[in-house]
C-alpha positions as CSV (number, residue, x, y, z in Angstrom):
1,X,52.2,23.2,-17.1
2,X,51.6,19.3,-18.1
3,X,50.5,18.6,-14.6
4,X,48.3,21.6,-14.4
5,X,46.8,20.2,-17.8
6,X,46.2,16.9,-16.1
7,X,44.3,18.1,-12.9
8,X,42.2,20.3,-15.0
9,X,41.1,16.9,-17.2
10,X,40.9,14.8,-14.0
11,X,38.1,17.6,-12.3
12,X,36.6,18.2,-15.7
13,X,36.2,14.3,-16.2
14,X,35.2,13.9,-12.7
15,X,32.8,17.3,-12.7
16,X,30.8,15.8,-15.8
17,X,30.9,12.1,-14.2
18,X,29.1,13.5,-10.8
19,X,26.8,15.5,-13.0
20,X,25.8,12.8,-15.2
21,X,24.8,10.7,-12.0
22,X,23.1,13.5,-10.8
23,X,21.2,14.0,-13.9
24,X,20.0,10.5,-14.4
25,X,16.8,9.9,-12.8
26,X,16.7,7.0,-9.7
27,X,13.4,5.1,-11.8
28,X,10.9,3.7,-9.8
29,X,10.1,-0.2,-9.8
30,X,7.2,0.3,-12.5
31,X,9.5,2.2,-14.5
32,X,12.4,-0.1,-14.0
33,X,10.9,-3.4,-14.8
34,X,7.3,-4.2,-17.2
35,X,6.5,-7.7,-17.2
36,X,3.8,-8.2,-19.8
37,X,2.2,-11.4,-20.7
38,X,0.1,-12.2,-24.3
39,X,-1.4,-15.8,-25.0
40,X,-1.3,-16.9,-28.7
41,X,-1.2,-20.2,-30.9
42,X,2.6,-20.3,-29.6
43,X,1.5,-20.1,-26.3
44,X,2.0,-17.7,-23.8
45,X,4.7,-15.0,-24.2
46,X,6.1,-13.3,-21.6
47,X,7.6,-9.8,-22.1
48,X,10.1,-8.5,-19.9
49,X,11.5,-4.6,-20.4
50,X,14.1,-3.4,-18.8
51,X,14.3,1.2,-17.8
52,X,17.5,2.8,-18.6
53,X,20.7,0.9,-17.2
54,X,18.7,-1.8,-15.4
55,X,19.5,-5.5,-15.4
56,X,18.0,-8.4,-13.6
57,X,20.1,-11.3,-11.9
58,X,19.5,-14.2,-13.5
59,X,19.1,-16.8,-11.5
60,X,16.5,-14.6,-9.2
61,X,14.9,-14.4,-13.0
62,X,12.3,-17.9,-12.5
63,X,9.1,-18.9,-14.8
64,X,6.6,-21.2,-12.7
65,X,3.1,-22.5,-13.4
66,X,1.4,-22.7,-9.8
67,X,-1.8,-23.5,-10.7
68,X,-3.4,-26.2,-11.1
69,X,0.3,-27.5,-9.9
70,X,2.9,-26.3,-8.9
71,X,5.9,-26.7,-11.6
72,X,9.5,-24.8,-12.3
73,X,9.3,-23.9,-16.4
74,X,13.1,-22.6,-16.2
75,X,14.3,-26.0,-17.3
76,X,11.5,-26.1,-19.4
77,X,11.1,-23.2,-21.7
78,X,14.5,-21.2,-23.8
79,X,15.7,-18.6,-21.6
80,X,17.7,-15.3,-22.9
81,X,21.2,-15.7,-22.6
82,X,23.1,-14.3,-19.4
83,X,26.3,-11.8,-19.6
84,X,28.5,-11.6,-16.7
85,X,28.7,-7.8,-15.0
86,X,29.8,-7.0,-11.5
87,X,30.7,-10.6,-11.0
88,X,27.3,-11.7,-11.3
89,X,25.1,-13.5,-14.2
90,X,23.2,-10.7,-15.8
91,X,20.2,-10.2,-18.1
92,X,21.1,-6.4,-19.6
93,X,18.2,-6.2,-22.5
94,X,14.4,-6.5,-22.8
95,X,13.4,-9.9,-23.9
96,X,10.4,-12.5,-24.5
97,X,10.5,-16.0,-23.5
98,X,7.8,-18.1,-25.0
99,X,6.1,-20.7,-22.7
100,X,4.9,-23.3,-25.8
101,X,1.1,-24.3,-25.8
102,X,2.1,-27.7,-26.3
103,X,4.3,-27.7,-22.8
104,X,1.1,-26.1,-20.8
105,X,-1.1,-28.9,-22.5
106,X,1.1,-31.5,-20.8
107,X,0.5,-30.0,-17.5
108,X,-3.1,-28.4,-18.2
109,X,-5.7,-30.4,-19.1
110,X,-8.8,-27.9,-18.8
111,X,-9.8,-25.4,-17.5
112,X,-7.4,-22.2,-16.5
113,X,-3.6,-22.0,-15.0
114,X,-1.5,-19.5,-13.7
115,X,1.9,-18.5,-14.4
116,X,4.1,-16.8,-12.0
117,X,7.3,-14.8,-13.0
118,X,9.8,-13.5,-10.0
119,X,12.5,-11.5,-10.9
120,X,15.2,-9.1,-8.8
121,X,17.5,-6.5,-10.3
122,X,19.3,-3.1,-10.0
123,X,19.9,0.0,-11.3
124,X,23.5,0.5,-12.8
125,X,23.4,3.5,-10.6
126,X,23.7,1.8,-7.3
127,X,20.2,1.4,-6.3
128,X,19.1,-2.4,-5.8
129,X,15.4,-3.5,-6.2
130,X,13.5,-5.8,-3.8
131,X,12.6,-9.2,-5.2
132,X,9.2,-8.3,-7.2
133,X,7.1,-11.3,-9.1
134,X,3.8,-11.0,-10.9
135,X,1.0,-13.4,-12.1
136,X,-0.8,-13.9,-14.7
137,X,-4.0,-16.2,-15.6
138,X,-5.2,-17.7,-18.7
139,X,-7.4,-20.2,-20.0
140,X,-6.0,-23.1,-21.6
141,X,-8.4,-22.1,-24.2
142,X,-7.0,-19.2,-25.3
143,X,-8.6,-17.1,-22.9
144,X,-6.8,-14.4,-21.0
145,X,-8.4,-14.2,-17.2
146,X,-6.3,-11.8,-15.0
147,X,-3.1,-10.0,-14.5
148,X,-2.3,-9.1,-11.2
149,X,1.1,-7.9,-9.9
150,X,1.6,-8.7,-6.5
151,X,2.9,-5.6,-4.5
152,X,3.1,-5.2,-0.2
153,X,1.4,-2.6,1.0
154,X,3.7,-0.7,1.5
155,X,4.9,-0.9,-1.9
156,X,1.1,-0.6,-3.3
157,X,1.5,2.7,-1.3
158,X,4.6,4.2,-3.1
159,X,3.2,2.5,-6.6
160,X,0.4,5.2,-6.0
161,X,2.6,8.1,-5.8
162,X,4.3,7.3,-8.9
163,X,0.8,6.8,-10.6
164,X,-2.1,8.3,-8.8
165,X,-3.7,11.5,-9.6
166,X,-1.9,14.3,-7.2
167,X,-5.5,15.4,-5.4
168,X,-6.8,11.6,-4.5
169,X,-2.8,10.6,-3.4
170,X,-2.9,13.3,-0.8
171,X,-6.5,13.2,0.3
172,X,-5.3,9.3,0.8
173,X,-2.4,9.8,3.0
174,X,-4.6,12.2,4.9
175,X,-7.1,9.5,5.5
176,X,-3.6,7.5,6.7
177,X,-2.7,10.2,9.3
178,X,-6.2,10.3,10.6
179,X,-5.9,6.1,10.9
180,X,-2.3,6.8,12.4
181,X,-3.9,9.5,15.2
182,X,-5.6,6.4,17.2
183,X,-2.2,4.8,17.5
184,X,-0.3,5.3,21.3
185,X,2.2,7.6,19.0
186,X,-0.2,10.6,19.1
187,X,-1.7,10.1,22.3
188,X,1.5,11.7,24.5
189,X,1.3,14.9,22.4
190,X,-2.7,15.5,23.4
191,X,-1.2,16.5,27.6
192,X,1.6,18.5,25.7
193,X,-0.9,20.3,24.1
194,X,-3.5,20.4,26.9
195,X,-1.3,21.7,29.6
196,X,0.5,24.4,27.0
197,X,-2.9,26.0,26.5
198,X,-3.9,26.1,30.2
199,X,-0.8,28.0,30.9
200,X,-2.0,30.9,29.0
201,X,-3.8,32.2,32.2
202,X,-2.8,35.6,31.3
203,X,-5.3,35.3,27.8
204,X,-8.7,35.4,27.9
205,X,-8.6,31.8,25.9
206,X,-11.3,31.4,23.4
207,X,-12.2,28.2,21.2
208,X,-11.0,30.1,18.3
209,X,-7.6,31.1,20.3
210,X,-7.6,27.3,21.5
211,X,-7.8,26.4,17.6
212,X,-5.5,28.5,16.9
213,X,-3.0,27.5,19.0
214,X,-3.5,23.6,18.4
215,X,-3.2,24.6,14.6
216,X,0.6,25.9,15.1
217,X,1.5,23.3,17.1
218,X,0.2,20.7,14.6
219,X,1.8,22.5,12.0
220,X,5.3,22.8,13.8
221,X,5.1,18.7,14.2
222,X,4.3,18.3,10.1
223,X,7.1,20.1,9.3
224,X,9.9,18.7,11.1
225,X,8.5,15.1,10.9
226,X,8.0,15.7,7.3
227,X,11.9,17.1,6.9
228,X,12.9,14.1,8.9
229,X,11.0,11.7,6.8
230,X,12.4,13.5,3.6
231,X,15.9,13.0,4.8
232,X,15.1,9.1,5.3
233,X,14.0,8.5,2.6
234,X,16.9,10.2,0.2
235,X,19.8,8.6,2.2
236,X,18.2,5.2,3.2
237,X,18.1,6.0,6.8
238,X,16.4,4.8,10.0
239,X,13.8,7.4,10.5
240,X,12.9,6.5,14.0
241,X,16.7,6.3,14.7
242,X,17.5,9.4,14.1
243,X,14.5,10.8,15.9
244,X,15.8,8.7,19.0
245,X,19.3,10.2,20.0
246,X,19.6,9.3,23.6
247,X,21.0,13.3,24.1
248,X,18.1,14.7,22.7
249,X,15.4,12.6,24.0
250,X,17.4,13.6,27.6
251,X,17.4,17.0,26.8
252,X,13.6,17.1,25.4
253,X,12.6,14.9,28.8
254,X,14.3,17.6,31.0
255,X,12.2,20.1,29.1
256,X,9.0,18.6,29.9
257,X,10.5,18.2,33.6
258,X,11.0,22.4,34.0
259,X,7.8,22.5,32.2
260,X,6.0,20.2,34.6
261,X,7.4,22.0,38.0
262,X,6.3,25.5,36.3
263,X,2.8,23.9,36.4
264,X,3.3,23.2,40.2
265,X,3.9,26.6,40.4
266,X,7.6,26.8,41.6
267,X,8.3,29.3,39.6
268,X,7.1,30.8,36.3
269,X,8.5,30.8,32.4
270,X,8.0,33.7,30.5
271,X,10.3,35.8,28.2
272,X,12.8,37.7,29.2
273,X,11.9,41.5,30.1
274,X,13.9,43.2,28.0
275,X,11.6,41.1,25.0
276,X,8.8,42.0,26.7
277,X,9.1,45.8,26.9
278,X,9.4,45.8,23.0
279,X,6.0,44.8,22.8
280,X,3.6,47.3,22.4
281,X,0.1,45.8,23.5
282,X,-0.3,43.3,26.3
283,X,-2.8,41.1,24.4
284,X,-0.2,41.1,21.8
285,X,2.7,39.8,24.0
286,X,0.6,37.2,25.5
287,X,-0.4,36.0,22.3
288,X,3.2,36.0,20.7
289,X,4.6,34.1,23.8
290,X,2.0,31.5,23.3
291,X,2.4,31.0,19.4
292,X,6.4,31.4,19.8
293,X,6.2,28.6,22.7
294,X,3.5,26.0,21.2
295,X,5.6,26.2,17.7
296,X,8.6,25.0,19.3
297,X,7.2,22.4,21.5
298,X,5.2,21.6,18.1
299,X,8.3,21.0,16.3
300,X,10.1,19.0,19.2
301,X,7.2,16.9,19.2
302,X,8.4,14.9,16.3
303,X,10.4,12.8,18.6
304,X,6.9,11.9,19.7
305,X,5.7,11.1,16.4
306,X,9.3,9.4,15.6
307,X,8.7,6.0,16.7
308,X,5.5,4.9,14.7
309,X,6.6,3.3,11.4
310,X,3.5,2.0,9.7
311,X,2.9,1.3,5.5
312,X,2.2,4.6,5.2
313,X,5.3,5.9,5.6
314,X,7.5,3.2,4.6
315,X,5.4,3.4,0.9
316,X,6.1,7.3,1.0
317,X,9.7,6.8,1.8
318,X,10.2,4.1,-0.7
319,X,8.7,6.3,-2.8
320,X,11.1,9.3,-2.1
321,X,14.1,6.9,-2.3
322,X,13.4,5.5,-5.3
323,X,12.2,8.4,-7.6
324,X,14.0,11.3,-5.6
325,X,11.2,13.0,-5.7
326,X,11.4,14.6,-2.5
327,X,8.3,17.2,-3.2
328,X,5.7,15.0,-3.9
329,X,6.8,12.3,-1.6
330,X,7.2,15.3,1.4
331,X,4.2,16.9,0.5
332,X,2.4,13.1,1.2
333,X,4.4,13.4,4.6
334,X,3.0,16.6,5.6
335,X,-0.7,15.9,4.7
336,X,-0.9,12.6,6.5
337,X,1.4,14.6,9.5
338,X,-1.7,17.0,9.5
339,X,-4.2,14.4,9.4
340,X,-2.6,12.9,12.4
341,X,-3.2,16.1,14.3
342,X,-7.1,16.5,13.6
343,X,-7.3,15.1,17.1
344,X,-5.2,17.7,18.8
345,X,-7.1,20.3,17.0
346,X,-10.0,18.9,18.3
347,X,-8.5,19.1,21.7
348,X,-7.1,22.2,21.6
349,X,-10.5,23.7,20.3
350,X,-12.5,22.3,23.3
351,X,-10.0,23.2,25.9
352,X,-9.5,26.8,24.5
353,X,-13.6,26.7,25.2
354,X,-14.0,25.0,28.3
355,X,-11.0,25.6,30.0
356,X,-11.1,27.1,33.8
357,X,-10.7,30.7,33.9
358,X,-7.6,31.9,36.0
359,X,-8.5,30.9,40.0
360,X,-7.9,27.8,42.1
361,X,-9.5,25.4,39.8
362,X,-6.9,26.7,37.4
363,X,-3.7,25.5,39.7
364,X,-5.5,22.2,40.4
365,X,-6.0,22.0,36.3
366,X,-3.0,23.3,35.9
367,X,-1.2,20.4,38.4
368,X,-2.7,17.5,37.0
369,X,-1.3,18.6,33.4
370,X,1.9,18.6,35.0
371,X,1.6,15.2,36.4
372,X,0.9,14.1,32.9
373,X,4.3,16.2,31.8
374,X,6.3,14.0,34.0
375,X,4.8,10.8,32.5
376,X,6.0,11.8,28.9
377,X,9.0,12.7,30.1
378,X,9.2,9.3,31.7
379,X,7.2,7.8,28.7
380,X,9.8,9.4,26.4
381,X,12.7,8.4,28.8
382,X,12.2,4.6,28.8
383,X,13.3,4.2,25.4
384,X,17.0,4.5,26.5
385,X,17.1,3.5,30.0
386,X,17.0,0.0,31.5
387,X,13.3,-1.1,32.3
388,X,13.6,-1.5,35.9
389,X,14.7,2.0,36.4
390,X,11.7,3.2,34.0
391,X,9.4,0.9,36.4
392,X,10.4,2.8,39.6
393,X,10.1,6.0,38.2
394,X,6.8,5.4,37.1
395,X,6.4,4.5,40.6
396,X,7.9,7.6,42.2
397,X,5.3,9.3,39.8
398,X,2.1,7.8,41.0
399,X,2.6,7.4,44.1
400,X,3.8,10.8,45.0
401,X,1.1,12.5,42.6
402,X,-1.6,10.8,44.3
403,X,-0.3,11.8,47.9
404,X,0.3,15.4,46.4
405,X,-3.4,15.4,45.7
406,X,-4.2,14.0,49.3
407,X,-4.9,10.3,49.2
408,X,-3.4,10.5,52.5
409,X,-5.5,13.2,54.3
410,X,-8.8,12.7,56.1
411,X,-12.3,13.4,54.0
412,X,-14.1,16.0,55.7
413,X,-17.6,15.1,56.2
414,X,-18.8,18.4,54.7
415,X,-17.4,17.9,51.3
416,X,-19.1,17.5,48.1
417,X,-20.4,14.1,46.3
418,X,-17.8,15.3,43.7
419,X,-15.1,15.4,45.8
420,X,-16.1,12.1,47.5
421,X,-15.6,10.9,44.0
422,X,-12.2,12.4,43.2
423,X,-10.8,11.4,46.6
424,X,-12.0,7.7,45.8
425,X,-10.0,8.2,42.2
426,X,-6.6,9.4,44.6
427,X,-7.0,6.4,46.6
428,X,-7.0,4.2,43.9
429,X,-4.4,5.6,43.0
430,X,-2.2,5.5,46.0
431,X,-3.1,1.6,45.8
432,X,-1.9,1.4,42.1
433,X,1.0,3.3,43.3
434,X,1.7,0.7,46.0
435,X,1.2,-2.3,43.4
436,X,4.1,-0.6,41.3
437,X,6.3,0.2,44.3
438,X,6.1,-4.0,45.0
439,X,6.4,-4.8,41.6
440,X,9.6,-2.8,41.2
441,X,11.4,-4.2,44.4
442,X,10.3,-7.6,42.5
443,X,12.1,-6.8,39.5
444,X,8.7,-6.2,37.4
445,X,9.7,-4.2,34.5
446,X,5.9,-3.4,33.1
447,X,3.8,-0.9,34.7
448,X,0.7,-2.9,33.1
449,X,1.4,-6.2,34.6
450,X,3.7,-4.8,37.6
451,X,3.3,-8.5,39.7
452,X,4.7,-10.4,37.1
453,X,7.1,-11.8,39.3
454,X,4.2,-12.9,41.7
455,X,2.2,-15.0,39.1
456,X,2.9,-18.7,39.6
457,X,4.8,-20.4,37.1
458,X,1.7,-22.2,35.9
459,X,-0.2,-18.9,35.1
460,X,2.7,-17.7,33.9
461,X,2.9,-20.3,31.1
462,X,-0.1,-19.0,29.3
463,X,1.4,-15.1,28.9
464,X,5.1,-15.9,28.1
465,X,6.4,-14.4,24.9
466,X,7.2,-15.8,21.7
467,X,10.1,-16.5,21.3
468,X,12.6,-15.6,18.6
469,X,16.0,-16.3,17.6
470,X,18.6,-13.9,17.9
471,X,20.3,-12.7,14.2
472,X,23.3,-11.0,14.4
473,X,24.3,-10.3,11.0
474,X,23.6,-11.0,7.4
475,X,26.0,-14.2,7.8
476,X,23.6,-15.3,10.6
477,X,20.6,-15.0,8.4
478,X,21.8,-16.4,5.9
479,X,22.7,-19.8,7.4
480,X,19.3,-19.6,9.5
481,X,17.4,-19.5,6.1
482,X,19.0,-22.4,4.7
483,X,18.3,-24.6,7.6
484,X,15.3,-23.9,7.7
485,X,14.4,-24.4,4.1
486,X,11.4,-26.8,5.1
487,X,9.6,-24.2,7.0
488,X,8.9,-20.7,6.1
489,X,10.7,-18.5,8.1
490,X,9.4,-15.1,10.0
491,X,11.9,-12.2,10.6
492,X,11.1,-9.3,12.9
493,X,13.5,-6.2,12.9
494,X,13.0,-5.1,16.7
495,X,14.0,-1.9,18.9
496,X,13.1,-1.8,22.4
497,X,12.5,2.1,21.7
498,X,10.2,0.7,19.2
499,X,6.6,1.7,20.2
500,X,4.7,-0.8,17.8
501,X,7.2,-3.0,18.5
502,X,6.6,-3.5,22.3
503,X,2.7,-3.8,21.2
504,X,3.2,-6.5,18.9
505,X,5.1,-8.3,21.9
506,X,2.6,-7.7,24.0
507,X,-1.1,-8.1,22.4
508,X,-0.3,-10.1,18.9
509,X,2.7,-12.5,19.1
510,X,1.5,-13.2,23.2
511,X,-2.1,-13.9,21.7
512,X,-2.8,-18.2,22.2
513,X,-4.0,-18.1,18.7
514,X,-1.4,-16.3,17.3
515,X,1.8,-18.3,19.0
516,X,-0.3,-21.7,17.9
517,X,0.4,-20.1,14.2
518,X,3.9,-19.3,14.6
519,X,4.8,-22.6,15.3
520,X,4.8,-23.9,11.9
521,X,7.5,-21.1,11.4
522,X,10.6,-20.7,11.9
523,X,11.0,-17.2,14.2
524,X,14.0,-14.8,13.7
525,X,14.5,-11.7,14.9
526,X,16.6,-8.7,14.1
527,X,17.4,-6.1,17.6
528,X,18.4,-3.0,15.6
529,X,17.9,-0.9,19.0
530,X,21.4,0.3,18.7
531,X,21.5,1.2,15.5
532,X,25.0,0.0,14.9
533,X,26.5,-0.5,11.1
534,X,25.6,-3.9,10.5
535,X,21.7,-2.9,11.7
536,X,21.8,-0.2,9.3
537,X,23.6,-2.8,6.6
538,X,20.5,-5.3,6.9
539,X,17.9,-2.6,6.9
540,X,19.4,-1.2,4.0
541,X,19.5,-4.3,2.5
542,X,15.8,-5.4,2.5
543,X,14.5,-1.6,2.2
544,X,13.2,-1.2,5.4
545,X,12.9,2.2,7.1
546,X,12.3,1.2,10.9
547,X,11.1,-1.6,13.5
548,X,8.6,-2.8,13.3
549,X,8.9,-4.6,9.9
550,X,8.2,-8.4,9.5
551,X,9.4,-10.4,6.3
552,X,8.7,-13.8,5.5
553,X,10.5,-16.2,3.1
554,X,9.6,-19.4,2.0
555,X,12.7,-21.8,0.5
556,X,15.0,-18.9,1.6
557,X,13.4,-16.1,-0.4
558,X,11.4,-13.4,0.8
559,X,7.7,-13.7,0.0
560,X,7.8,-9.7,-0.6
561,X,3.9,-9.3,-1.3
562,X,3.3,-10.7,2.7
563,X,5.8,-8.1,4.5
564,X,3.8,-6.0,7.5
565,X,5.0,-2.4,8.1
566,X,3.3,-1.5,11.7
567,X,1.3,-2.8,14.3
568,X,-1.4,-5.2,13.6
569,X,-3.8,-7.0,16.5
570,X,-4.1,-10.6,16.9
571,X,-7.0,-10.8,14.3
572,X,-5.4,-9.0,11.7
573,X,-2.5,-10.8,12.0
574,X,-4.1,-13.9,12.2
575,X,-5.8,-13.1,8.8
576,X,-2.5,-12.0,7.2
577,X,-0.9,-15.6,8.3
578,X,-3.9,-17.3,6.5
579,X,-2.1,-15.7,2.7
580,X,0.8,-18.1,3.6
581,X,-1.4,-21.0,3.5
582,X,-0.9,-21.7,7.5
């Protein structure tokens, strides 16, 4: 009977321990920390609150004036007085520090100054903030000029989600997803799409059938990138990563490949008969294949979708992650999801209304959308197979699609201009075919620049890759930042299944301009392609969500108001460099 007694206290005290965790609310960094600044005859006071159960570290805790110098105050200025917790020294109540007038006067003769206050702390519940700072300007006079918190984008992002007014936040994020729609992310889905509603020979497709269609299939993409997203951003995961299992990107691949060979007309899909007899109108069964079909596909196209990460997202899954507000963040999701489809709506509309009506044009339409089916099932492919093997089968591809469509049969002279002109497209080709077929036996592993291995090693100078050091693990990191404590440093998390990632490499860190830039720092880089537990440890560790995501630090801390989220170009990046003073 005792012991009885005692397991009913030990699940009752662990019952209203796991309740009480639920039941205290994961605050968001604006609710968690409010650093305030006042100017008086004192001087300038600095007032620092602290949300339920949150505490800063201390020493991340710093006071400097940077302008018109650059000068540490800690040393300077009374500080609050530290408590030990966890093993670390704490500061576990709001406070004020007063910076004295006669202290700025030293260091001010005229004119205005800024003070800048970092600070990094946690929640008693587990959660860990990123280093944050904030700056404010005055006039030595007495005059209060600005106050500007510094925030990433990213972070801006998830700030407006906490704070913004419900209609504008989503309106925004669908302006995002229509920004997000020209990335090479979306641009796979627009065949998927194209070929799905050309197979629907047996309906008398309309623009408004077309729309419809492209609406479902947009729809079915929201809502599982959106779960996915929503998932991420409650347990801290790699979105992209879990979009990327090497089984299901196989699997989904061998779809598009029995989906391809149905366009060739090998055989035909359709549902089974016994499904089919239930129906009762034939414009109705046509129409329910079609929705049933382009929902699914729709839905499987979030692995499409899976590998952009851009600030977007990573400010809507900070957002979730932080507040565990899963509705509004997922409802952000969704809307910028949807805005990311207005281009296959727009598709879909204008092949439902010019589309070929069933007859031989529609097996030659029908054809090339299969073609294209086999590319994003190689497209898809290459983000878990070795490059080389991607190279040839992007050769096999071309070169046998351009002899299936006769590159290597006679022109009759009777033909039309038009057809002169498509068999001049098939040659061309055939040749690019070739190129690829020499470029693979080479060992060329980009289908963009497939005689690589051919350029001289003179040319080949001016488009070699930046090049980055290898980081292992967090011990790695941290011995790289403190030798390189006279340089800032510039870390890139990297996945070869990384879509942006394989851009940067190729257009931004490639660019002459840009590598002249980078070599002032010093360039580390994080692989997190497999996704073991010490990539998921680092990215967990600096809050980021996916590759690409590059942080720079500056005396071995992060300068957190300069991290990128996403692909920029050359000029962008350029520009973003100049903030760093470079």
């Amino acid at each position: 009977m005792k012991h009885n007694v005692k397991l009913i206290f030990f699940f009752m005290m662990l019952y209203s321990s796991l309740f009480a965790t639920q039941t205290q609310k994961i605050l968001t960094p604006e609710e968690a920390f409010s650093v305030t600044s006042e100017q008086n005859q004192q001087g300038v006071v600095v007032t620092v609150k602290l949300g339920e159960a949150i505490y800063l570290y201390d020493d991340k805790f710093k006071i400097e004036l940077i302008e018109p110098k650059v000068l540490n105050l800690d040393r300077l200025i009374q500080r609050p007085k530290a408590e030990l917790f966890h093993d670390y020294m704490t500061l576990r109540q709001s406070f004020d520090i007063i910076v004295p007038q006669s202290l700025l006067k030293e260091y001010v003769k005229s004119g205005s100054f800024t003070l800048k206050i970092s600070y990094q702390g946690c929640s008693e519940l587990g959660l860990c903030y990123q280093p944050m700072d904030a700056k404010f300007t005055f006039d030595i006079e007495g005059t209060k000029l600005k106050n500007n918190t510094t925030l990433s984008e990213q972070d801006t992002i998830a700030s407006s989600l906490a704070s913004g007014n419900l209609v504008l936040v989503l309106l925004s994020f669908f302006g995002f997803g229509l920004l997000l729609s020209l990335t090479p992310c979306v641009f796979p889905m627009i065949p998927i799409l194209s070929s799905i509603i050309a197979s629907q020979s047996t309906v008398n497709m309309t623009a408004k059938k077309g729309f419809l269609l492209s609406l479902v299939y947009v729809i079915a993409m929201s809502f599982a990138y959106t779960i996915a997203g929503v998932l991420a951003g409650m347990f801290g995961a790699n979105l992209q990563a879990s979009l990327q299992n090497p089984w299901v990107l196989a699997s989904f691949s061998a779809v598009f490949v029995i989906l391809a060979f149905s366009m060739f007309g090998f055989y035909e899909i359709k549902m089974p008969n016994f499904i089919q007899t239930k129906l009762s109108k034939k414009s109705d069964e046509a129409q329910t294949q079609g929705v049933f079909g382009v929902a699914v596909m729709g839905f499987l196209s979030a692995l499409i979708v899976g590998p952009c990460v851009a600030a977007p997202l990573a400010g809507a899954l900070i957002y979730i992650g932080q507040s565990g507000n899963a509705l509004l963040g997922g409802s952000a999701l969704f809307v910028m999801s949807l805005g990311m489809g207005v281009p296959l709506l727009i598709v879909g509309t204008t092949a439902g209304k010019y589309m070929p009506r069933p007859g031989g044009w529609m097996e030659n339409v029908k054809a090339i959308f299969g073609v294209m089916m086999l590319g994003v099932a190689i497209w898809m492919l290459s983000r878990i197979i070795p490059l080389h093997v991607s190279m040839f089968l992007w050769m096999l591809l071309v070169l046998m699609s351009s002899i299936y469509l006769g590159a290597l049969e006679p022109l009759r002279v009777d033909v039309s201009g038009w057809h002169k002109l498509l068999k001049s497209l098939v040659v061309i080709l055939f040749l690019y075919g070739v190129v690829l077929f020499l470029g693979s036996i080479s060992g060329a592993t980009n289908p963009l620049n497939p005689l690589e291995k051919f350029i001289s090693k003179e040319v080949g100078k001016e488009i070699l890759k930046t090049d980055f050091a290898r980081i292992q693990n967090g011990t790695e990191l941290s011995k790289a930042l403190k030798a390189s404590s006279s340089k800032p440093v510039m870390l890139d998390f990297y996945a070869d299944w990384c879509v942006n990632c394989i851009e940067l490499e190729n257009f931004t860190f490639s660019d002459a301009r840009v590598k002249e830039k980078l070599k002032n720092f010093t360039l580390l880089q994080i692989d997190v392609t497999k996704n073991s537990d010490e990539d998921k440890r680092m990215q967990k560790e600096f809050g980021v969500f996916g590759p690409p995501a590059i942080l720079f630090f500056k005396n071995g801390e992060e300068l957190q108001s300069l991290r990128v989220i996403g692909f920029k170009n050359a000029d962008e990046f350029l520009a973003h460099l100049e903030k760093i003073g470079l």
